[in-house]
C-alpha positions in Angstrom: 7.2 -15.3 2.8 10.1 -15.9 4.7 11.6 -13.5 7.1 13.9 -11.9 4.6 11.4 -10.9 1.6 9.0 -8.3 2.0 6.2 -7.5 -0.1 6.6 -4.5 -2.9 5.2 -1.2 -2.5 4.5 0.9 -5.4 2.8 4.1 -6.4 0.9 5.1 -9.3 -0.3 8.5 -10.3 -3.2 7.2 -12.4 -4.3 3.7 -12.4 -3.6 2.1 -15.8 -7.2 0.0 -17.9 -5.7 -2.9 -16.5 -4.3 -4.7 -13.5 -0.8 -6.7 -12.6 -1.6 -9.9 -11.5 -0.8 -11.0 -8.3 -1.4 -7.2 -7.2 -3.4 -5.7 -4.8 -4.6 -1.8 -5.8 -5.2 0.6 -2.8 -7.3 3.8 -4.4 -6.5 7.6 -2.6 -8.4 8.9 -4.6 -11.7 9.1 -6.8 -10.3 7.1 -9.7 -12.5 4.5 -11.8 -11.0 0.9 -10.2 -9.4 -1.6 -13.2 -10.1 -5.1 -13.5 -7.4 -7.4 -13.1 -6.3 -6.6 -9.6 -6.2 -9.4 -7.0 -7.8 -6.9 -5.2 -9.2 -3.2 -4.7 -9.6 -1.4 -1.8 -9.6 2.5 -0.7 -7.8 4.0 2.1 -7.7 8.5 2.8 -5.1 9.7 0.9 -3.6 11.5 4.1 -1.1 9.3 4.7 0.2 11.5 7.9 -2.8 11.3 10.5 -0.4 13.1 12.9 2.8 14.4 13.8 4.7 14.5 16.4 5.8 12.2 18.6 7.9 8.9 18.2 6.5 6.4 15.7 5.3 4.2 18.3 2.8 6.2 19.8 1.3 8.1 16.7 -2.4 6.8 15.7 -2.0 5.5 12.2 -3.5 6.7 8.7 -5.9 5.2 7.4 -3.3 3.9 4.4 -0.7 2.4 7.3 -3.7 0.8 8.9 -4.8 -0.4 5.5 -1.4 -1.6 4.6 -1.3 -3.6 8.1 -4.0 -5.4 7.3 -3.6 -6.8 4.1 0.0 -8.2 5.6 -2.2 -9.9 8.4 -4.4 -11.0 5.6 -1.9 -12.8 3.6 -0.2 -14.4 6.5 -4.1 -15.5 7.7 -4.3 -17.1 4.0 -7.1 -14.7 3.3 -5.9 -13.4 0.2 -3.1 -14.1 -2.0 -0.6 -11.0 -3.8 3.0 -10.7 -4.3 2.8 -6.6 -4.7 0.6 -3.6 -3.8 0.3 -0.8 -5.8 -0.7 2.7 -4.1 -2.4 5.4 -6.4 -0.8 8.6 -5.3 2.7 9.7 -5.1 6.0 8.4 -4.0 6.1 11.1 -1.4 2.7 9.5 -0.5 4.5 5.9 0.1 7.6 7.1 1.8 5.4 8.5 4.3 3.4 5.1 5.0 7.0 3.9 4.9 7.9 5.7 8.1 5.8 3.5 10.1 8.2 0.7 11.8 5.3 -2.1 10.9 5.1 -0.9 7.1 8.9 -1.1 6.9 9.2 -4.3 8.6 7.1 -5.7 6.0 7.0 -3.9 2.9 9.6 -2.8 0.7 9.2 0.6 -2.0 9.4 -0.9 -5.5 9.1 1.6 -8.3 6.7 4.7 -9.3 4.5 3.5 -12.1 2.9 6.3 -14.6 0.2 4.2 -15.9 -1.9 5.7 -18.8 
């Protein structure tokens, strides 16, 4: 990844049977995880731990936070993925997208209504 490409950030209401390769699948919610998913993991759906304040100083959700690791992860060689798909809403992404590190690295792709 050079410095001008970030990584795609998506949401899905419903996780589809299967997976996008090369895609990591953060769950909100109590959904069954598909195969075929680099990855899975789960973060709180609350994607606004606070408010108030300036960005800086806010403690993150537990999404951001999740979504800050996974970049350290790939640039640590840990894991591989070219996209990350977020089961909840676009409202839901735009949110995590407010935090400076998130938008710095990540970059909203499309709303995916998997069946």
């Amino acid at each position: 990844m050079n410095g001008s490409e970030r990584i795609t950030l998506s949401a899905t209401s419903e996780p589809g049977p299967a997976g996008r390769p090369g895609t990591i699948l953060i769950l909100t919610g109590d959904a069954a995880p598909p195969a075929g998913y680099v990855a899975i993991r789960h973060a709180e759906a609350a994607a606004v731990a606070q408010q108030g304040g300036c960005a800086c100083c806010r403690a993150p959700s537990d999404l951001v936070t999740m979504l800050r690791q996974l970049f350290l992860d790939r640039v640590r060689g840990e894991t591989a993925f070219d996209a990350v798909v977020i089961e909840g809403s676009e409202n839901l992404v735009a949110t995590a997208m407010e935090d400076p590190l998130v938008a710095a690295r990540y970059a909203f792709g499309e709303t995916y209504r998997d069946s």
